[in-house]
Biopython code that builds the backbone (N, CA, C, O; Angstrom):
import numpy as np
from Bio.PDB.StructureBuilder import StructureBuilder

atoms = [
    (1, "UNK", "N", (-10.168, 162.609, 35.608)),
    (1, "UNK", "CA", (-11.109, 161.984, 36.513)),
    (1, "UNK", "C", (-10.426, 160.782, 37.152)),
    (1, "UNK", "O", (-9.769, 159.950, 36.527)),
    (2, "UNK", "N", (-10.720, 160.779, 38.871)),
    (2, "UNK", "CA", (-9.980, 159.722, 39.170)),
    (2, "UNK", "C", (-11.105, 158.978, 39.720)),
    (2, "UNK", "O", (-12.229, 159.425, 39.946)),
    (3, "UNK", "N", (-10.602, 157.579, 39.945)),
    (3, "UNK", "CA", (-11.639, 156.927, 40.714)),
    (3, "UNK", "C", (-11.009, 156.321, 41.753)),
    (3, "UNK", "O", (-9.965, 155.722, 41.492)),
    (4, "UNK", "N", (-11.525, 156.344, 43.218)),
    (4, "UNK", "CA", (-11.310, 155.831, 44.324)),
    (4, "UNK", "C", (-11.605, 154.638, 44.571)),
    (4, "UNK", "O", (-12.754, 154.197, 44.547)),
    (5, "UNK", "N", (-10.315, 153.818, 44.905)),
    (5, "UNK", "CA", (-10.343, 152.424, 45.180)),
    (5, "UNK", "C", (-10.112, 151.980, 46.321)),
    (5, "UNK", "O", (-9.002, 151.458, 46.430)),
    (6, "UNK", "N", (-10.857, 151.989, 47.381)),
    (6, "UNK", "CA", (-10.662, 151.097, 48.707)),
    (6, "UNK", "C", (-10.060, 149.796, 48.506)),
    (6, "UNK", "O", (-10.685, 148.834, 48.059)),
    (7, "UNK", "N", (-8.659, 149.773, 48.890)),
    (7, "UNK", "CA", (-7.804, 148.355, 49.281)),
    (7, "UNK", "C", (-7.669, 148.384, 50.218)),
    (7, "UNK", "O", (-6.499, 148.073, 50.445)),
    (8, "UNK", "N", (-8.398, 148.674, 51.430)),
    (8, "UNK", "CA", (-8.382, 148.315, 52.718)),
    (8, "UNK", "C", (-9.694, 147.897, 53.137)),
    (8, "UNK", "O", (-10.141, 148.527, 54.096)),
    (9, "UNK", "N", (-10.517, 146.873, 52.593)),
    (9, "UNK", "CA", (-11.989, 146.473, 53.419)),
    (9, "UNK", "C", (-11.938, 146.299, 54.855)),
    (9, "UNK", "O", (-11.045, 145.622, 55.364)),
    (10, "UNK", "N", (-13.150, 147.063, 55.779)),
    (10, "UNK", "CA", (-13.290, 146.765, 56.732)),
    (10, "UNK", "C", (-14.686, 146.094, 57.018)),
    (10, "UNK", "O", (-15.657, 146.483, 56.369)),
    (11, "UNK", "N", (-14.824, 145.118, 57.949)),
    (11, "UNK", "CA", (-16.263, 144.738, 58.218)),
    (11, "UNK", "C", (-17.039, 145.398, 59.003)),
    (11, "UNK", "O", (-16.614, 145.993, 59.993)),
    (12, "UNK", "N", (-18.074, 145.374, 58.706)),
    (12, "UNK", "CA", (-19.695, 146.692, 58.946)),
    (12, "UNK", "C", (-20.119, 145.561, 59.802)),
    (12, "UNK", "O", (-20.168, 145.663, 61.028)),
    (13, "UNK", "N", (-20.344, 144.772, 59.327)),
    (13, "UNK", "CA", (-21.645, 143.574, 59.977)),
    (13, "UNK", "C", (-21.245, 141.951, 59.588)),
    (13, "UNK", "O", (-21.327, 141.494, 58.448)),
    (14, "UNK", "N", (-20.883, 141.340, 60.553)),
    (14, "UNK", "CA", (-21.067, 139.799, 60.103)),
    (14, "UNK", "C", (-22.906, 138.898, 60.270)),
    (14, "UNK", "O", (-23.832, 139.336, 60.954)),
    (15, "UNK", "N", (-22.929, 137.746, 59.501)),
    (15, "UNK", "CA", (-24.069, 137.104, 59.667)),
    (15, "UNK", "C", (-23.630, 135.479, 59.350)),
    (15, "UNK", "O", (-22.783, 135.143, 58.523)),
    (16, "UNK", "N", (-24.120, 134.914, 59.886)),
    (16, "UNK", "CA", (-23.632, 133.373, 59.696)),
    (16, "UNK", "C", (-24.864, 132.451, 59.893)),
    (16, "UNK", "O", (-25.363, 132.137, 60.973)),
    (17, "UNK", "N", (-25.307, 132.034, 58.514)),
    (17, "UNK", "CA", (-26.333, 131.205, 58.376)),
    (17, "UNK", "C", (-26.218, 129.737, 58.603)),
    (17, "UNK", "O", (-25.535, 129.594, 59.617)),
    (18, "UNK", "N", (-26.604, 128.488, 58.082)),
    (18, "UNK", "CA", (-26.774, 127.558, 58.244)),
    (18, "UNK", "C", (-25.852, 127.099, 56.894)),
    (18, "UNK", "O", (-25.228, 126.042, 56.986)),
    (19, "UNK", "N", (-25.763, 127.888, 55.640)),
    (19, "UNK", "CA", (-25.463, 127.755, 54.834)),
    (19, "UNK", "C", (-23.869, 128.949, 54.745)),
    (19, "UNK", "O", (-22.869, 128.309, 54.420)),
    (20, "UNK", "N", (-23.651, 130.174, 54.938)),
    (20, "UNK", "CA", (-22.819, 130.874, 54.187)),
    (20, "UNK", "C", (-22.345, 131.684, 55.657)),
    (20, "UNK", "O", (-23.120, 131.827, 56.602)),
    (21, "UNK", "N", (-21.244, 132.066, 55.649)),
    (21, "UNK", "CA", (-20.680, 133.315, 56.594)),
    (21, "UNK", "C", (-20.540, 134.866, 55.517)),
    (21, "UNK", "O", (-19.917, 134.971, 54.461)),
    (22, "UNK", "N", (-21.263, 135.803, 56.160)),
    (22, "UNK", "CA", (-21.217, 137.065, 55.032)),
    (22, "UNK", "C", (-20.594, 137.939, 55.970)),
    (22, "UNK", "O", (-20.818, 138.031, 57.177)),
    (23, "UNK", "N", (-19.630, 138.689, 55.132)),
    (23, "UNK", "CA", (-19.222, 139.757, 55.844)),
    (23, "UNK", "C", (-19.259, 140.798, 55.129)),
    (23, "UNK", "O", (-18.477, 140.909, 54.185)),
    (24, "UNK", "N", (-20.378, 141.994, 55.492)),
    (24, "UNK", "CA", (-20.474, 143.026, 55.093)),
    (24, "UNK", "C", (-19.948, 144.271, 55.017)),
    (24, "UNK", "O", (-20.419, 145.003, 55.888)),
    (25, "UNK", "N", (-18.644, 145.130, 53.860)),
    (25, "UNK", "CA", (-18.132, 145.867, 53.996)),
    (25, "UNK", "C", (-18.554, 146.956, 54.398)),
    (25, "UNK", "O", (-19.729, 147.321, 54.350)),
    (26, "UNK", "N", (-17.023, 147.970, 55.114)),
    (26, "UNK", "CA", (-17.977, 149.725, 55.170)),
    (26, "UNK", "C", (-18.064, 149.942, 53.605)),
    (26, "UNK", "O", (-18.813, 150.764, 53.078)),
    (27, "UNK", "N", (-17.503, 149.395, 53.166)),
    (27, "UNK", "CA", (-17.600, 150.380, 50.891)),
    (27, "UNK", "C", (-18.694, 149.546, 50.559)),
    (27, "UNK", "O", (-18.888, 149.506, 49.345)),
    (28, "UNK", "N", (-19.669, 148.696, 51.413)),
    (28, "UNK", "CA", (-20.650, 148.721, 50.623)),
    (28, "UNK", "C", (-20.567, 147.405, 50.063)),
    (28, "UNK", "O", (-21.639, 146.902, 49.727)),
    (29, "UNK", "N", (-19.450, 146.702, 49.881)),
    (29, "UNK", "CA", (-19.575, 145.295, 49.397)),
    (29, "UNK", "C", (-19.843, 144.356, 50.648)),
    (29, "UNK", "O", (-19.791, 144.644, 51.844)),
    (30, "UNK", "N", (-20.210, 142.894, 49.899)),
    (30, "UNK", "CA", (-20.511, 142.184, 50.819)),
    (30, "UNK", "C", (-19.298, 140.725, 50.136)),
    (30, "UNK", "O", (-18.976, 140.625, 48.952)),
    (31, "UNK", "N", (-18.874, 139.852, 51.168)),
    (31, "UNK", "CA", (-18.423, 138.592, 50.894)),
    (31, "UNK", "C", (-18.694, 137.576, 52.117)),
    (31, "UNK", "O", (-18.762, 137.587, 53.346)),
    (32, "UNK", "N", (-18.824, 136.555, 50.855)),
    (32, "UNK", "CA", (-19.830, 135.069, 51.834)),
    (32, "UNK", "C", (-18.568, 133.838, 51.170)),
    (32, "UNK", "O", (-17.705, 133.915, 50.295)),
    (33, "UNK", "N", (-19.009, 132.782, 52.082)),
    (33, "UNK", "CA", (-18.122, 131.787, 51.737)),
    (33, "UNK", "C", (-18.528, 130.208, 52.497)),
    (33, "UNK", "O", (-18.766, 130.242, 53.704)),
    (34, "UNK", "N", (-18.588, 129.051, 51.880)),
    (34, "UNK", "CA", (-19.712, 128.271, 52.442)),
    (34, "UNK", "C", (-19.701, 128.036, 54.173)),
    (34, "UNK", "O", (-18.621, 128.133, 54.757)),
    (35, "UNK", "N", (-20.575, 127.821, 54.709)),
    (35, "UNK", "CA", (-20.116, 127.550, 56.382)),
    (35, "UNK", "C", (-19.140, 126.519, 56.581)),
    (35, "UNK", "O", (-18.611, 126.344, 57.679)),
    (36, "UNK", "N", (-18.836, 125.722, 55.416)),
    (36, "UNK", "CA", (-18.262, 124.773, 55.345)),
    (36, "UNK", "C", (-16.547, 124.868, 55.763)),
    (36, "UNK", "O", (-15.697, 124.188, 56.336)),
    (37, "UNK", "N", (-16.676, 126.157, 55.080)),
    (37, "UNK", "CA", (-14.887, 126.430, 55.606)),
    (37, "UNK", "C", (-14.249, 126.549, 56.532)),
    (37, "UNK", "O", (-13.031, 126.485, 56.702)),
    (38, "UNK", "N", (-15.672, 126.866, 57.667)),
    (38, "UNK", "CA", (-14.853, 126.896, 59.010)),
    (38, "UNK", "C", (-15.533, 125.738, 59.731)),
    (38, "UNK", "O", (-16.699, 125.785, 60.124)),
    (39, "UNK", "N", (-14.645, 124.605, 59.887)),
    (39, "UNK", "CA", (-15.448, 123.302, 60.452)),
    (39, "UNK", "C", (-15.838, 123.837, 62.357)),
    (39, "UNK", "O", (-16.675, 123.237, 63.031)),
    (40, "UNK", "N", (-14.924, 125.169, 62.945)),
    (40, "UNK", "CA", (-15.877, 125.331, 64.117)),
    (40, "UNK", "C", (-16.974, 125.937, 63.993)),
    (40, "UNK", "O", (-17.835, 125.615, 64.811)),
    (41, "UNK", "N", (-17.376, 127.111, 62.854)),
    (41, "UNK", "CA", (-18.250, 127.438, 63.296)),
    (41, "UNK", "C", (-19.433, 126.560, 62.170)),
    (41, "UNK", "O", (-20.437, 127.055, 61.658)),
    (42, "UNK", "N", (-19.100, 125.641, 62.069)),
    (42, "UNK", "CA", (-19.927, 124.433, 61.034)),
    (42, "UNK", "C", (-20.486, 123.794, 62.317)),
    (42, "UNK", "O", (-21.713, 123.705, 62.299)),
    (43, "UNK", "N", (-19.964, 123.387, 63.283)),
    (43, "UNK", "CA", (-19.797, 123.031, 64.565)),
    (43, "UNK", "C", (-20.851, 123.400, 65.660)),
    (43, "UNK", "O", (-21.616, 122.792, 66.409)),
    (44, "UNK", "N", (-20.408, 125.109, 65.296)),
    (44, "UNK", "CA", (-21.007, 125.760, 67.139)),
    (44, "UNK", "C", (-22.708, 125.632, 66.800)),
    (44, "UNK", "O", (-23.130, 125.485, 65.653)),
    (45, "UNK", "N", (-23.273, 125.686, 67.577)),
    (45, "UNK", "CA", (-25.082, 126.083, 67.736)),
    (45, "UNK", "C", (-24.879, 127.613, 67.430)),
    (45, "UNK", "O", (-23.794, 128.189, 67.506)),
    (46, "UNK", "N", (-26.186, 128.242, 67.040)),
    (46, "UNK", "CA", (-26.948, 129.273, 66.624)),
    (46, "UNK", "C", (-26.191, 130.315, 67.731)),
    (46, "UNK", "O", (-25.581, 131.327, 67.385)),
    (47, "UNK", "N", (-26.328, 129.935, 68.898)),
    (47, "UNK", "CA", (-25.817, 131.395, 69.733)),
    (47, "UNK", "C", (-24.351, 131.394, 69.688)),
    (47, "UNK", "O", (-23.926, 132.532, 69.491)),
    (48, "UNK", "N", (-23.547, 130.617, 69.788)),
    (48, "UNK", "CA", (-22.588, 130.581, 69.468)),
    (48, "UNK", "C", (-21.859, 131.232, 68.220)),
    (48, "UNK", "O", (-20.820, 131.874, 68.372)),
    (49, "UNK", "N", (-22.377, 131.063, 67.130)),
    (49, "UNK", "CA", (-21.942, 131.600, 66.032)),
    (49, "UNK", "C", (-22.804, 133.323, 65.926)),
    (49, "UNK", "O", (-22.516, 134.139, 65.050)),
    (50, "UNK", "N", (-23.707, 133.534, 66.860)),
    (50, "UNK", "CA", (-24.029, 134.710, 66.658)),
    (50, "UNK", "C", (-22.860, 135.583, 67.680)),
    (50, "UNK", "O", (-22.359, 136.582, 67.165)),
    (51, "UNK", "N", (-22.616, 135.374, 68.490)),
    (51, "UNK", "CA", (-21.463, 135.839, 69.329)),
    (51, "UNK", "C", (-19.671, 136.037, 68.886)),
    (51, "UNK", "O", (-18.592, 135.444, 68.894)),
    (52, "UNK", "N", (-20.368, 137.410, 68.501)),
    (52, "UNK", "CA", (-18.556, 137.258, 67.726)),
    (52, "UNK", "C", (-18.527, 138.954, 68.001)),
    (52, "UNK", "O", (-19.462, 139.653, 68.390)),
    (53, "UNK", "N", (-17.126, 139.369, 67.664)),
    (53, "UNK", "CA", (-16.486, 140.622, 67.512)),
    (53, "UNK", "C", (-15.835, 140.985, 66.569)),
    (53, "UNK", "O", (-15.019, 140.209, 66.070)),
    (54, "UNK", "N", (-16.003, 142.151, 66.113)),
    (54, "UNK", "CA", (-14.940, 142.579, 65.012)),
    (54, "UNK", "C", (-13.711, 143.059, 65.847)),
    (54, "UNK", "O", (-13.411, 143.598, 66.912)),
    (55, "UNK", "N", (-13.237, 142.581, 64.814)),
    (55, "UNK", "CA", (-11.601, 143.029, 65.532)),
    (55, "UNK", "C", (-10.456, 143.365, 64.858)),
    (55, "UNK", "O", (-10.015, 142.540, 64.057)),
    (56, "UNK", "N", (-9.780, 144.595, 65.045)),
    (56, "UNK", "CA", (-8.451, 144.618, 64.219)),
    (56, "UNK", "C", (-8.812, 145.588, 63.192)),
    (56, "UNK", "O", (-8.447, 145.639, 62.018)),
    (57, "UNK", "N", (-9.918, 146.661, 64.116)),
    (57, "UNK", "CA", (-10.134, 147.906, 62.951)),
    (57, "UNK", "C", (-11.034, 147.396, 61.946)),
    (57, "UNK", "O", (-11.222, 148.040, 60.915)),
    (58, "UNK", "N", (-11.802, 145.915, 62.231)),
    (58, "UNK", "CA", (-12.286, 145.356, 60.996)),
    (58, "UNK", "C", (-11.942, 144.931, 59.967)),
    (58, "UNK", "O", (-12.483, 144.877, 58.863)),
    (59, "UNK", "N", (-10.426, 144.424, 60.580)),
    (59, "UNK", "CA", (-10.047, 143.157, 59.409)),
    (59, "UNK", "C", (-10.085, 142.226, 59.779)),
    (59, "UNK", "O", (-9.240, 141.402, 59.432)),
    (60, "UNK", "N", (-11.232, 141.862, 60.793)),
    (60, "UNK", "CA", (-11.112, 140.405, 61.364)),
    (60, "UNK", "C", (-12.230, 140.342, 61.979)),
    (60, "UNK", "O", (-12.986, 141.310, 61.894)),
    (61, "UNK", "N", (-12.556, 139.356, 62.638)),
    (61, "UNK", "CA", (-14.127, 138.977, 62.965)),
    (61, "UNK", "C", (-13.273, 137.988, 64.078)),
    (61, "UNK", "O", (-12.044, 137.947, 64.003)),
    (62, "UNK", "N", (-13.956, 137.251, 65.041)),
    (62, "UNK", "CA", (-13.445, 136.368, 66.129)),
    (62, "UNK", "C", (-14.865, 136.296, 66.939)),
    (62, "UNK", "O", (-15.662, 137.173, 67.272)),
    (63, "UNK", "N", (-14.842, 134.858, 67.115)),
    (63, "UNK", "CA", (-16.182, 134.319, 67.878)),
    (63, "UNK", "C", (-15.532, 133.672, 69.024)),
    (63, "UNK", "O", (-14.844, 132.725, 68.643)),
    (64, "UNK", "N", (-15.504, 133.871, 70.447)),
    (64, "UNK", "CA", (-14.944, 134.200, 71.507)),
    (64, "UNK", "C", (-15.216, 132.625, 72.089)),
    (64, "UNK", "O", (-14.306, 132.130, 72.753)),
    (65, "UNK", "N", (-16.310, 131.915, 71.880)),
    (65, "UNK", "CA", (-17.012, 131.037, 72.160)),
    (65, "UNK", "C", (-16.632, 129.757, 71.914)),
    (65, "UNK", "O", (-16.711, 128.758, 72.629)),
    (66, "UNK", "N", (-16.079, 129.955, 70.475)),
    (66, "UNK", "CA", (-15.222, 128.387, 69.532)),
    (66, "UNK", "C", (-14.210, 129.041, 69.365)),
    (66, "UNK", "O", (-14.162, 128.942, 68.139)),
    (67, "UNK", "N", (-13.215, 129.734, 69.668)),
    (67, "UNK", "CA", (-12.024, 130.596, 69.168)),
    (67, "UNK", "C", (-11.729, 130.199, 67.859)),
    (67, "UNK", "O", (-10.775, 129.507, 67.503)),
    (68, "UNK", "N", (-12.889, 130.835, 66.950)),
    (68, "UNK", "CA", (-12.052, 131.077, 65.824)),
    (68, "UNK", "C", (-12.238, 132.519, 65.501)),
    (68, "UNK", "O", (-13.057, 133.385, 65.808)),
    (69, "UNK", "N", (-10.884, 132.428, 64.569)),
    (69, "UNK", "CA", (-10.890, 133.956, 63.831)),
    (69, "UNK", "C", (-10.822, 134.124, 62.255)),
    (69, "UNK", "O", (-9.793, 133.786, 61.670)),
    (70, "UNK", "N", (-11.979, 134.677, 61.514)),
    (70, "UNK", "CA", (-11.834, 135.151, 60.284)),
    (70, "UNK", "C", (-11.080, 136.216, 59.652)),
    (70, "UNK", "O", (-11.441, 137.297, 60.117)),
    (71, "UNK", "N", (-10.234, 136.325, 58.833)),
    (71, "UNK", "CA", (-10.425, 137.649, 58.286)),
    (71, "UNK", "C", (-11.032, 138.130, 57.083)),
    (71, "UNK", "O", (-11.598, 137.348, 56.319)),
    (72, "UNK", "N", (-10.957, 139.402, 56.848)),
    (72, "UNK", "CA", (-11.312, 140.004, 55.137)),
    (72, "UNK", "C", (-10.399, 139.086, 54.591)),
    (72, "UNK", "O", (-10.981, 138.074, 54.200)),
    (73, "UNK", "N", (-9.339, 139.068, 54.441)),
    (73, "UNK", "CA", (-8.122, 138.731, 53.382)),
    (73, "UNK", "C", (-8.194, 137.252, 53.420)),
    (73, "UNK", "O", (-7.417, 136.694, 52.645)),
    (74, "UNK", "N", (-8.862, 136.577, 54.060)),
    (74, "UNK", "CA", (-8.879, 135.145, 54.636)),
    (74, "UNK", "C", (-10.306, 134.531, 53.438)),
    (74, "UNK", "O", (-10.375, 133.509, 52.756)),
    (75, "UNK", "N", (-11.202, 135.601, 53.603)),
    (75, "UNK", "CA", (-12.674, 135.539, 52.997)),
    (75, "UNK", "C", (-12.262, 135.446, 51.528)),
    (75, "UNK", "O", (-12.432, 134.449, 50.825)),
    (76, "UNK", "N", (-11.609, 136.786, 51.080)),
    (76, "UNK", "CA", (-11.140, 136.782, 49.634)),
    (76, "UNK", "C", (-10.423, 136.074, 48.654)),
    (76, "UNK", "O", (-10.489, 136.005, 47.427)),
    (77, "UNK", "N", (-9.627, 135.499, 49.641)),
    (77, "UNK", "CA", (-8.496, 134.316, 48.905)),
    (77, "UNK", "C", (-8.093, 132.837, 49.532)),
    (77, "UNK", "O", (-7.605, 131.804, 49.072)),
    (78, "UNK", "N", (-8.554, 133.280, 50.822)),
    (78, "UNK", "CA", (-8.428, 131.682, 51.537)),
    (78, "UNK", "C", (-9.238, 130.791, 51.165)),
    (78, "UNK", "O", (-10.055, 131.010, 50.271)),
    (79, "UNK", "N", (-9.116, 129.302, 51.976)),
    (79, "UNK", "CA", (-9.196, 128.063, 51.681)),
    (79, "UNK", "C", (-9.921, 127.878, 52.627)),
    (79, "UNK", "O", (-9.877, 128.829, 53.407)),
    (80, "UNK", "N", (-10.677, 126.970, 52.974)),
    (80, "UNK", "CA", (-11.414, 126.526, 53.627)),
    (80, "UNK", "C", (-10.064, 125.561, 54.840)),
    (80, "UNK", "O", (-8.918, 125.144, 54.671)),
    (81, "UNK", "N", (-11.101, 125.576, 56.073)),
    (81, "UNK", "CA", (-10.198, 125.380, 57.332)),
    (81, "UNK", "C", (-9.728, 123.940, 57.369)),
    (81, "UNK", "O", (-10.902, 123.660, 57.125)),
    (82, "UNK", "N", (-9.165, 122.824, 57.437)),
    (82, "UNK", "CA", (-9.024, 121.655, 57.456)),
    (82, "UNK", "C", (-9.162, 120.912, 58.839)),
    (82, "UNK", "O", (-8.304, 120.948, 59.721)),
    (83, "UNK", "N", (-10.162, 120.347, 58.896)),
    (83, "UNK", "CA", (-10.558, 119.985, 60.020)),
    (83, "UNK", "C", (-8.981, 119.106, 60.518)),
    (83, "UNK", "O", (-8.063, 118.655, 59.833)),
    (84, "UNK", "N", (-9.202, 119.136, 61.931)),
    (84, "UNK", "CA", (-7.940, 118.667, 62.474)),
    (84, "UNK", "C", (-8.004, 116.683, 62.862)),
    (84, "UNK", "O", (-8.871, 116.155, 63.557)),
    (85, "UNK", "N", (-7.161, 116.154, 62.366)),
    (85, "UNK", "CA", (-7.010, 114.835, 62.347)),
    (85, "UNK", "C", (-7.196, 114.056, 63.575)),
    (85, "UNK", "O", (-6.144, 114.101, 64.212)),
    (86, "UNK", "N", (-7.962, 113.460, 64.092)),
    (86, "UNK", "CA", (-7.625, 112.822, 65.744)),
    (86, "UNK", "C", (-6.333, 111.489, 65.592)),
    (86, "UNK", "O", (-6.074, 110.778, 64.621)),
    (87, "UNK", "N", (-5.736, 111.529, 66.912)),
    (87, "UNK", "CA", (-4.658, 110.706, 66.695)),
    (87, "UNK", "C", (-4.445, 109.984, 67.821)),
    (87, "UNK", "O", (-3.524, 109.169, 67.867)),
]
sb = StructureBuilder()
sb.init_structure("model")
sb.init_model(0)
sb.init_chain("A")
sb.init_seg("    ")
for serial, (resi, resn, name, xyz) in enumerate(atoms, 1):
    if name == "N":
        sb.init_residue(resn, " ", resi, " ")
    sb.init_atom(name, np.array(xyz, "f"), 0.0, 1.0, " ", f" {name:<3s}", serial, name[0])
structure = sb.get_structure()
């Protein structure tokens, strides 16, 4: 008996609350991570952060509006974004 392991997540559906960014796999899983990590879309208003695309076969997400870009692999093991220093 074998069991099938998807190591390639793709995203089904993004949602971005006030609190969490979720990105919902095609296998059925879901991963969230605080809004906090991405200080633009911590940033953009409500339509803004609803305006995005998957991209890259669905290893990536991109909101066209604040140019940022998420990925799966970014969600799973990354760090939160470091806001940029004024100088």
């Amino acid at each position: 008996m074998s069991t099938a392991v998807n190591a390639d997540p793709r995203v089904k559906e993004v949602s971005v609350t006030d609190e969490l960014i979720t990105f919902r796999l095609a296998d059925g899983r879901s991963v969230s991570v605080p809004l906090a990590w991405s200080w633009r879309l911590s940033d953009a208003t409500p339509a803004q952060r609803n305006n995005h695309e998957i991209i890259g076969d669905g290893h990536g997400v991109h909101w066209p509006d604040i140019d940022e870009d998420l990925s799966v692999e970014g969600m799973f093991n990354g760090i939160p974004a470091r806001r940029p220093t004024k100088s």
